[in-house]
C-alpha positions in Angstrom: 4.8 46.2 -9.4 2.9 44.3 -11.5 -0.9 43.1 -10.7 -1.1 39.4 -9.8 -3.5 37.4 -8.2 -2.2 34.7 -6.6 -5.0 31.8 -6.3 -2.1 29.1 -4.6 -4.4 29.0 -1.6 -7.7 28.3 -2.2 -9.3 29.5 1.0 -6.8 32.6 1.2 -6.3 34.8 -2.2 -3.5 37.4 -2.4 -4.0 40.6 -5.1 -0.9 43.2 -5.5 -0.7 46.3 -6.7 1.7 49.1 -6.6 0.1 50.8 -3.9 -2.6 48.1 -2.1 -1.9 44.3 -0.6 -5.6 43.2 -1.0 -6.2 39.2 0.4 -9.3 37.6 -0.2 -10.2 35.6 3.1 -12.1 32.2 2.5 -12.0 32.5 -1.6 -15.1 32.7 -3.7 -17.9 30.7 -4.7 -18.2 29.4 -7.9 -22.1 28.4 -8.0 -23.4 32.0 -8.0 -22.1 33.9 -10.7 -25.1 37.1 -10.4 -22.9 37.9 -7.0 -19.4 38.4 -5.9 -19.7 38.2 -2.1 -16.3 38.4 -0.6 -14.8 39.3 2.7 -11.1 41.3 2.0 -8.4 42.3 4.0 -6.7 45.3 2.8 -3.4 46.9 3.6 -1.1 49.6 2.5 2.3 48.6 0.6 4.6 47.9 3.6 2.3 49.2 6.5 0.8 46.5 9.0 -2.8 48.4 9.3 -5.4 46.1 7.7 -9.2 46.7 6.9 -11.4 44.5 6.8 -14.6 43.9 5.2 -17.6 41.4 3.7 -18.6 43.0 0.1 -20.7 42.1 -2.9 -18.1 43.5 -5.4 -20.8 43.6 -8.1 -22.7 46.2 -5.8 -21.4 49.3 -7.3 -23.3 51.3 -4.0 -21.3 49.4 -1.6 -18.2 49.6 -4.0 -18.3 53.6 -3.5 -18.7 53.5 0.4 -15.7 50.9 0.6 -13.4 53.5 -1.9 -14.0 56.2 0.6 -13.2 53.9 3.7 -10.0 53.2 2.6 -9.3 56.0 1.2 -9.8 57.9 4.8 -8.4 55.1 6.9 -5.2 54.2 5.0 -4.7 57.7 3.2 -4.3 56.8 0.0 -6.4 58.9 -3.1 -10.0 57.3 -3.8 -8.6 57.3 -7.9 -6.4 54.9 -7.0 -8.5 52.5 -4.6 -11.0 52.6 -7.0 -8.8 51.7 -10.4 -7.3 48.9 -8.1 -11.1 47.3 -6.4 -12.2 47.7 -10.3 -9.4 45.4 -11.1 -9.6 42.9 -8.5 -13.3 42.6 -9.4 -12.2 41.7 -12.9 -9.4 39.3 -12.0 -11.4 37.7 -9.6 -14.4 37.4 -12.7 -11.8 36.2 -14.9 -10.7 33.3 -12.6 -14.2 32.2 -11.8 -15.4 32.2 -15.0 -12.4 29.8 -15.8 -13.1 27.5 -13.1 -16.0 27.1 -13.8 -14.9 26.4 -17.7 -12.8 23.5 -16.4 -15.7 22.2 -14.5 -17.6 22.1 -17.1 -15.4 20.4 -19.0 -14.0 17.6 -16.8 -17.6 16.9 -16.3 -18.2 16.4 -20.3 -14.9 14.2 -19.9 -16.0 12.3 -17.3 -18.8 10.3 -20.4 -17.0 7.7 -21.2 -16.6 7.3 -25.0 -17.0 3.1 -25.8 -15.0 1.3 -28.0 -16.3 -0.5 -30.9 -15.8 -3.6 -28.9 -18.0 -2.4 -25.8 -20.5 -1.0 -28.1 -20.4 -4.6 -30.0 -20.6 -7.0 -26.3 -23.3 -4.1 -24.7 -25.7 -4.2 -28.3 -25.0 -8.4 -28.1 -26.3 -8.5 -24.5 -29.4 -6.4 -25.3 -30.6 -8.4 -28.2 -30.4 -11.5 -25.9 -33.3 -13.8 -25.8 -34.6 -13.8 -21.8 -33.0 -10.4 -21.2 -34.7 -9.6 -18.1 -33.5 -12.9 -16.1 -29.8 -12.4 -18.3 -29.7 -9.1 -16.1 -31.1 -10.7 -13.0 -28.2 -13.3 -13.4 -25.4 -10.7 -14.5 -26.3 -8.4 -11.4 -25.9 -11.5 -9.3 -22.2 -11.4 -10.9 -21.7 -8.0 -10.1 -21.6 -8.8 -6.3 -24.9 -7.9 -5.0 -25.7 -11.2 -2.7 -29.3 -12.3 -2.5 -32.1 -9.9 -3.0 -33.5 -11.3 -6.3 -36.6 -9.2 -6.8 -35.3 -5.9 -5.1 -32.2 -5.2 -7.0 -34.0 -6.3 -10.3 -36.8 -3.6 -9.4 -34.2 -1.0 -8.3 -32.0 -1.8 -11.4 -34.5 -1.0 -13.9 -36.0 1.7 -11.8 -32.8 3.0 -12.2 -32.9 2.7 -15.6 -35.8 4.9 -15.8 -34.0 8.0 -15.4 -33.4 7.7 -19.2 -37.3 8.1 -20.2 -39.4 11.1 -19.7 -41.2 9.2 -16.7 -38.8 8.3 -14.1 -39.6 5.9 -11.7 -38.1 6.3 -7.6 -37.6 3.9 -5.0 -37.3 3.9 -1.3 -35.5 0.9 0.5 -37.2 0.4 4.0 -35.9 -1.8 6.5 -34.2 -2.4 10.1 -30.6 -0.6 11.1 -27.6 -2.5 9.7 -29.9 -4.7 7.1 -27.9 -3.8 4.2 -30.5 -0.6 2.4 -27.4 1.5 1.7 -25.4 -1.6 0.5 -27.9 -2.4 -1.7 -28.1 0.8 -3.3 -24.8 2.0 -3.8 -24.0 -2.1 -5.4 -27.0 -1.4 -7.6 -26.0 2.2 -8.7 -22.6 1.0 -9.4 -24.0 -0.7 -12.5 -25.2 2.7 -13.5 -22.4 5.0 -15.6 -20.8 7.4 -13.3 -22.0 10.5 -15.4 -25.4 9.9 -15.1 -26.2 10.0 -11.5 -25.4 12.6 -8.2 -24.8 10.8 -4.7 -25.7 12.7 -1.9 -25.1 12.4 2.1 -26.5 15.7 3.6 -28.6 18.8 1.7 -29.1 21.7 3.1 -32.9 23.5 2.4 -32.4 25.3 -0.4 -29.7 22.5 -2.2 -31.6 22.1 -5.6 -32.6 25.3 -6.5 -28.4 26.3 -7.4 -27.8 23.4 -9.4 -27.4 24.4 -13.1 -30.9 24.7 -15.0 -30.5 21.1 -16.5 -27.8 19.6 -14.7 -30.3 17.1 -13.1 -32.1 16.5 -16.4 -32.3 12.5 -16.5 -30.1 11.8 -13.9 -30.6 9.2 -11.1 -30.4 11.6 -7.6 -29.2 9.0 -4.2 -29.8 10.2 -1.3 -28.2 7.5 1.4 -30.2 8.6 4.2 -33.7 10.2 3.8 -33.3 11.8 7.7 -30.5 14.1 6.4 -32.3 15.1 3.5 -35.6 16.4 5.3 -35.3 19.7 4.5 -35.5 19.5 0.9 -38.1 16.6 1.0 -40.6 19.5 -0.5 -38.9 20.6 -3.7 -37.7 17.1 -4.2 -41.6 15.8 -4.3 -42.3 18.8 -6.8 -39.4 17.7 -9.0 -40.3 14.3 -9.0 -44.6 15.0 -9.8 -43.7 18.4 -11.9 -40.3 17.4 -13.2 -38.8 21.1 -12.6 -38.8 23.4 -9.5 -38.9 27.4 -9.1 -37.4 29.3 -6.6 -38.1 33.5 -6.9 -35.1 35.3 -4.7 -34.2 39.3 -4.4 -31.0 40.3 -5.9 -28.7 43.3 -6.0 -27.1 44.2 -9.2 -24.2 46.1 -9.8 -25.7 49.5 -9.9 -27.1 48.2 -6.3 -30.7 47.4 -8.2 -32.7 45.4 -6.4 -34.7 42.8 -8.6 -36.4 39.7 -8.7 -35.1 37.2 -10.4 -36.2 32.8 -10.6 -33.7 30.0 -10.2 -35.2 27.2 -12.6 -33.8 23.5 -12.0 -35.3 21.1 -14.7 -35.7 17.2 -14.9 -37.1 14.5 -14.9 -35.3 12.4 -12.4 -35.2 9.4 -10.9 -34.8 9.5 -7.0 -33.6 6.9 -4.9 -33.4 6.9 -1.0 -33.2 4.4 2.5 -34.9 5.2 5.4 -36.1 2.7 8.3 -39.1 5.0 9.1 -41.8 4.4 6.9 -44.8 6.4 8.3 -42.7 9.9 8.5 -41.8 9.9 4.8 -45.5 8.9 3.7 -45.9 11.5 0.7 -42.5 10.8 -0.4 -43.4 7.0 -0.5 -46.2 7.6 -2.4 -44.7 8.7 -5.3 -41.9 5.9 -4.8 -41.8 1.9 -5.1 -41.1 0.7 -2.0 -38.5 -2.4 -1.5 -38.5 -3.9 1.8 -35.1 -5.5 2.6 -34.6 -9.5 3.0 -34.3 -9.5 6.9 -34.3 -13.5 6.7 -31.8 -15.9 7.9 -31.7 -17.1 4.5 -30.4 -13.7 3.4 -27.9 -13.3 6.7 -26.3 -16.7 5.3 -26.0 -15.6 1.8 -24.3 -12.3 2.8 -21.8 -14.3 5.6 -21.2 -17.1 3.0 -19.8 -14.1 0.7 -18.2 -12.6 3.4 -16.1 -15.4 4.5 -15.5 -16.4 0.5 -14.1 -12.8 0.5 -11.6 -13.0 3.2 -10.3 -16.6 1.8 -9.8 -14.5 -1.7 -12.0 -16.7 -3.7 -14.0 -14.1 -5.1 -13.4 -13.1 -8.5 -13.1 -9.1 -8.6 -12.2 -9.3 -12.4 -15.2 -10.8 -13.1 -17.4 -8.7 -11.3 -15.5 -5.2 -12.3 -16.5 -7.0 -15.9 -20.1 -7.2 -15.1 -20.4 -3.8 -13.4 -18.3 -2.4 -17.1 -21.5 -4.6 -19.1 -24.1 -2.9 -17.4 -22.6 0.4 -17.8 -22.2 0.2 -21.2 -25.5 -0.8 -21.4 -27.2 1.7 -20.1 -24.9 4.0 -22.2 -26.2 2.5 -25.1 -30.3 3.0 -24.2 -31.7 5.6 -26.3 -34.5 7.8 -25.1 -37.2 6.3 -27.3 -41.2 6.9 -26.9 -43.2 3.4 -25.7 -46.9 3.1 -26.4 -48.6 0.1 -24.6 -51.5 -1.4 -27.1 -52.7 -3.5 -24.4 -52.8 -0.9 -21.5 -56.8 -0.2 -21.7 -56.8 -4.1 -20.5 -54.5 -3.9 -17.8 -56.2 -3.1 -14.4 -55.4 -3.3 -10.4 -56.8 -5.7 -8.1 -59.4 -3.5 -5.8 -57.3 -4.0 -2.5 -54.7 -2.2 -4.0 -54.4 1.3 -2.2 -54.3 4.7 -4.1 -54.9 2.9 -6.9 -54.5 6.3 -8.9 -50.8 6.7 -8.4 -50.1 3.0 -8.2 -51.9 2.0 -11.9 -49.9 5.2 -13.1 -46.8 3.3 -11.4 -47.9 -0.2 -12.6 -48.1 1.2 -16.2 -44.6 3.4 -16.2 -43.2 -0.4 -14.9 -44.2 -1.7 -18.1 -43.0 0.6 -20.1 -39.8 0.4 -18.6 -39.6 -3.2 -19.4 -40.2 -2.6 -22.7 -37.8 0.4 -23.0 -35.3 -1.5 -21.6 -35.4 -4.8 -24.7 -35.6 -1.4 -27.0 -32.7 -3.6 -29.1 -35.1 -6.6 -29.8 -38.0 -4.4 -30.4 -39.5 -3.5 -34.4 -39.1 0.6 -34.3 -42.4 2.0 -35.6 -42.8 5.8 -37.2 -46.1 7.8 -36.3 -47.1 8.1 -40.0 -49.1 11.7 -38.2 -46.0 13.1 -36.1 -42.9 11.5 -37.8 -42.3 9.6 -34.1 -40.1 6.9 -33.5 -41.9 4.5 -31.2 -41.5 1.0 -29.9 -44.7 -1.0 -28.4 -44.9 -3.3 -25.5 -45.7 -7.0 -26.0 -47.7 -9.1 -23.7 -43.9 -10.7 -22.5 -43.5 -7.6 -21.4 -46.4 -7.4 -19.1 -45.7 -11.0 -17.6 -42.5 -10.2 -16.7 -43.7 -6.6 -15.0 -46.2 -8.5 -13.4 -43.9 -11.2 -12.1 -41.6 -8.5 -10.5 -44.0 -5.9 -9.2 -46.8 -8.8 -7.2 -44.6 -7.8 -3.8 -44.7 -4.3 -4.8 -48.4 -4.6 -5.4 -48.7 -6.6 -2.7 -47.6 -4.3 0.1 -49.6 -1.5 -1.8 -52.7 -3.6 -0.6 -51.3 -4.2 2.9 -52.9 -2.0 5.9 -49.7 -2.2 7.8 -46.2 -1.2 7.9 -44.0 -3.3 6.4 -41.8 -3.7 9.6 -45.3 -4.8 10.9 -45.9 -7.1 8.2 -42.5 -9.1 9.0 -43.2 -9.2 12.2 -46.6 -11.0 11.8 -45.1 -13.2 8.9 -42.5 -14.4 11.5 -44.7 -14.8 14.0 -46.7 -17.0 12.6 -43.6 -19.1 11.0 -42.8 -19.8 15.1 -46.4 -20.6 16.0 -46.6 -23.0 12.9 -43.1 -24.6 14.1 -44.6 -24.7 17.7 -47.7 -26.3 16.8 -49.2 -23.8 18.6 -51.9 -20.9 18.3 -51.4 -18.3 21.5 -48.2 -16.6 22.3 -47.1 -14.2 25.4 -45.2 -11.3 24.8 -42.3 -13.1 27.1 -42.5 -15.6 24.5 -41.7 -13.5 21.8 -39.3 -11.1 23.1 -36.8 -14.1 23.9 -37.7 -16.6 21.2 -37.9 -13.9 18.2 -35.2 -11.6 20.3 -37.5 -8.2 19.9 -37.1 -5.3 21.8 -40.0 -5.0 24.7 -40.6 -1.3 23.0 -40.3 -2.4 19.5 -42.5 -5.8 20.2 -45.3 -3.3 21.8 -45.3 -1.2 18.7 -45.9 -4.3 16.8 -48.4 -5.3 18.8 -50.7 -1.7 19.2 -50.7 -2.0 15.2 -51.6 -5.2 14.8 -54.5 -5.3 17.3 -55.6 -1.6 16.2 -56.1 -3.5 12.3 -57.4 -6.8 13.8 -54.7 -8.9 12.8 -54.2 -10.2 16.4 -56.4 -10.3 19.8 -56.0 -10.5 23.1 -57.4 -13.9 24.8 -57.3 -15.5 28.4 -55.7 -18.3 28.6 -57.4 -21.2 31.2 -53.8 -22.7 32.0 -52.1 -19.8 33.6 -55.0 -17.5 34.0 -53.6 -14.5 32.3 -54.0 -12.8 28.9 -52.3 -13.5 25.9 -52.7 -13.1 22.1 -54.0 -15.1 19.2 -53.4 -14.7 15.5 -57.2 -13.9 14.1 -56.8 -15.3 10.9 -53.1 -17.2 9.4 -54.4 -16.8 5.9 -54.9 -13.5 5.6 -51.6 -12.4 3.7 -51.7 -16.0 1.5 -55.6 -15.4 0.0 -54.3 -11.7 -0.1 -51.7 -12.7 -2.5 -54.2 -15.3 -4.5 -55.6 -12.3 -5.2 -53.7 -10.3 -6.8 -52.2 -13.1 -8.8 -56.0 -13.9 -10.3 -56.2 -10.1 -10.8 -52.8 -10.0 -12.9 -53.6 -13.0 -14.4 -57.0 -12.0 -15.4 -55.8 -9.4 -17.2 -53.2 -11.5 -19.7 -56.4 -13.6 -20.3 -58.2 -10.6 -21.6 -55.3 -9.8 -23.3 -54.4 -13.2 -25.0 -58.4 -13.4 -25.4 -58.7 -9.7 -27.4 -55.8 -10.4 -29.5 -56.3 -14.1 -30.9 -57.9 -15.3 -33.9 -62.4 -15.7 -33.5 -61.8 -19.4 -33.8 -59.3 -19.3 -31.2 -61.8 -16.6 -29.1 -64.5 -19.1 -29.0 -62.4 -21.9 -27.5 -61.1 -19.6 -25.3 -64.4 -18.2 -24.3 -65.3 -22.0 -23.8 -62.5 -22.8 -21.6 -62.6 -19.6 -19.2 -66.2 -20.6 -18.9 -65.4 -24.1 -17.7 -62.7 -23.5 -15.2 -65.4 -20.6 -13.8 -67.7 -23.4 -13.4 -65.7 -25.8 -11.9 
């Protein structure tokens, strides 16, 4: 009889030989090739006695004790269980080895090669005048409704993966608001080889991916709560762009040694979550995009809905769009950016953290410019031989127009679930021509939760945003909005703070003449 391993089933293998029936119960895994854990079921030519065993068949210790087992239980010669286990363990390498081949392979197949065509409309696109608000209006074509500034940000955060700098983002906002939506529309304008969706890890997840399978890849996780586990190595692969994992392993000769699993980046992460506070150190190293809970939003989302079920949406258009995009991003070139004008740029001072948000605020910038790398004048390091492209002061406007919400909530001392609460609050007491509310009040007019309006309300008194007064008419308490301004002057200030900087930039860089007058005009307005 000849020796065949029959692979048909992929969760039950079958090995013949003249003497043994050997099956191979749950297959084998193809992501650890240093081991060959497998758990057999081993029978005698025509008898019904099986064996059984789990068995590292690259354990050569193990390998000897199973020979003699057989041997003594199904009274066969140890020459020939041996000859046929050697066998197996080579058929068995043989197989995996070409799986894994055709894994490989499929993979490379799955980068799509353009046409001259795509290349042509993709290069046309990039060299367009306005690019940034061409994208904004082409994502808006792609079917993502509403959500101007978010799936801008997430799009070119997104982007990011292709630099040595990635930027991540975490979408925060109530159940059922649409986080997920928006990042699965977003990511499908990003080429299908170049990113790795993921539902639920388990702990140790990252370490057995491929040394450099993540390099510059976009990583979305749809749910941060089933990815807690590895919320550890995934910080350290985001701040360290690689992780390490040291494990003990058995050879063949049943050597135990010590041997590192080595994933590389960078990455670019991107996850939902509607708890902010729990994922804190995660979010640090993120931009955070707070979902459109408005009723303008609900209408624009319904309005498509209903156009959808009518069939008045045009699908070729947008699978057109999403194919742009795509090509698009195929067609971005890792490429170094320098920033001439980064030693004016600063944060306003209510800015949080400011450490890891100027480092943010600069890597923005740069992807804005990395992005219009087709309309930008490619310089070479006369010292290094570098190709390099430099950021222009368009560049930083339109950063700074996109990131003042970011920024904004990086200054804010509450939640952002918090924040929208207290905007809409005070949107209702404006409307009611009113300044003190009851928690009765709110619970039916803004439909809140009596546990969720109480949350609310323990935060905003704790950062003096509210207080508690008595009111004369009924004679019980209630609460009053301590200052309505607060979150307009907050963003007045960060405006003059971005805006001071293009001054200083537009100052530095003009002709003395034009300095002077410039000098005189700043001086003015200051006065006045």
């Amino acid at each position: 009889m000849q020796n065949n391993l029959n692979t048909s089933n992929p969760n039950h293998y079958i090995y013949d030989t003249k003497y043994l029936k050997i099956q191979i119960l749950g297959g084998i895994r193809f992501n650890n090739l240093e081991a060959m854990r497998v758990t057999l079921g081993i029978q005698k030519q025509g008898k019904e006695q099986v064996l059984r065993q789990n068995i590292d068949l690259y354990n050569d210790t193990s390998i000897e004790k199973l020979t003699r087992k057989i041997a003594e239980r199904l009274e066969i010669g140890t020459t020939i269980v041996r000859r046929d286990l050697d066998q197996l363990t080579n058929e068995l390498e043989n197989y995996r080895l070409q799986e894994v081949e055709q894994t490989v392979e499929s993979q490379k197949s799955k980068v799509k090669c353009m046409t001259e065509k795509e290349i042509k409309e993709a290069r046309e696109f990039l060299q367009t005048q306005n690019l940034i608000q061409e994208t904004q209006n082409r994502i808006g074509k792609s079917g993502v409704i509403g959500e101007e500034i978010n799936r801008l940000l997430m799009y070119l955060i997104f982007t990011s993966r292709k630099t040595n700098n990635p930027l991540h983002c975490i979408s925060l906002g109530s159940s059922g608001t649409g986080k997920t939506h928006l990042q699965s529309s977003v990511s499908d304008l990003i080429p299908e080889e170049d990113k790795i969706e993921m539902t639920v890890l388990s702990a140790n997840a990252f370490y057995y991916f491929n040394r450099t399978e993540l390099s510059n890849k976009l990583i979305l996780i749809e749910d941060l709560d089933g990815a807690e586990s590895v919320l550890y190595p995934l910080r350290e692969l985001q701040s360290k762009k690689r992780i390490t994992k040291t494990v003990v392993h058995k050879d063949k000769k049943g050597t135990t040694k010590t041997i590192h699993l080595t994933v590389e980046g960078p990455v670019s992460v991107s996850g939902c979550t509607t708890q902010e506070s729990i994922y804190e150190d995660n979010s640090n190293r993120s931009f955070l995009l707070y979902i459109d809970e408005s009723a303008e939003q609900d209408e624009k989302i319904m309005q498509y809905q209903r156009q959808l079920s009518a069939g008045k949406v045009n699908h070729e258009e947008e699978l057109k769009t999403k194919q742009l995009l795509q090509n698009c991003q195929r067609l971005l070139k890792t490429i170094t950016v320098k920033n001439p004008f980064a030693e004016y740029l600063s944060l306003p001072n209510s800015v949080f953290k400011p450490r890891r948000t100027n480092a943010h605020y600069l890597q923005f910038i740069e992807i804005i410019t990395f992005y219009k790398q087709y309309q930008k004048f490619h310089h070479i390091d006369k010292e290094t031989g570098e190709e390099y492209i430099e950021t222009s002061i368009e560049d930083i406007q339109e950063a700074n127009e996109l990131i003042k919400e970011v920024l904004l909530r990086k200054s804010d001392s509450i939640t952002g679930a918090s924040r929208n609460h207290l905007e809409n609050l005070k949107e209702y007491l404006k409307k009611q021509n009113q300044n003190q509310f009851t928690n009765a009040e709110i619970r039916r007019n803004l439909r809140i939760k009596e546990t969720t309006l109480r949350r609310y309300n323990n935060d905003l008194l704790n950062e003096n945003y509210i207080k508690k007064v008595r009111n004369k008419t009924v004679k019980s308490y209630c609460y009053e909005i301590v200052n309505t301004e607060e979150y307009n002057d907050l963003k007045a200030l960060i405006d003059k703070a971005l805006q001071d900087c293009i001054t200083q930039i537009q100052l530095a860089n003009s002709p003395p003449t034009n300095q002077m007058q410039k000098a005189k005009l700043i001086k003015t307005k200051s006065m006045t």
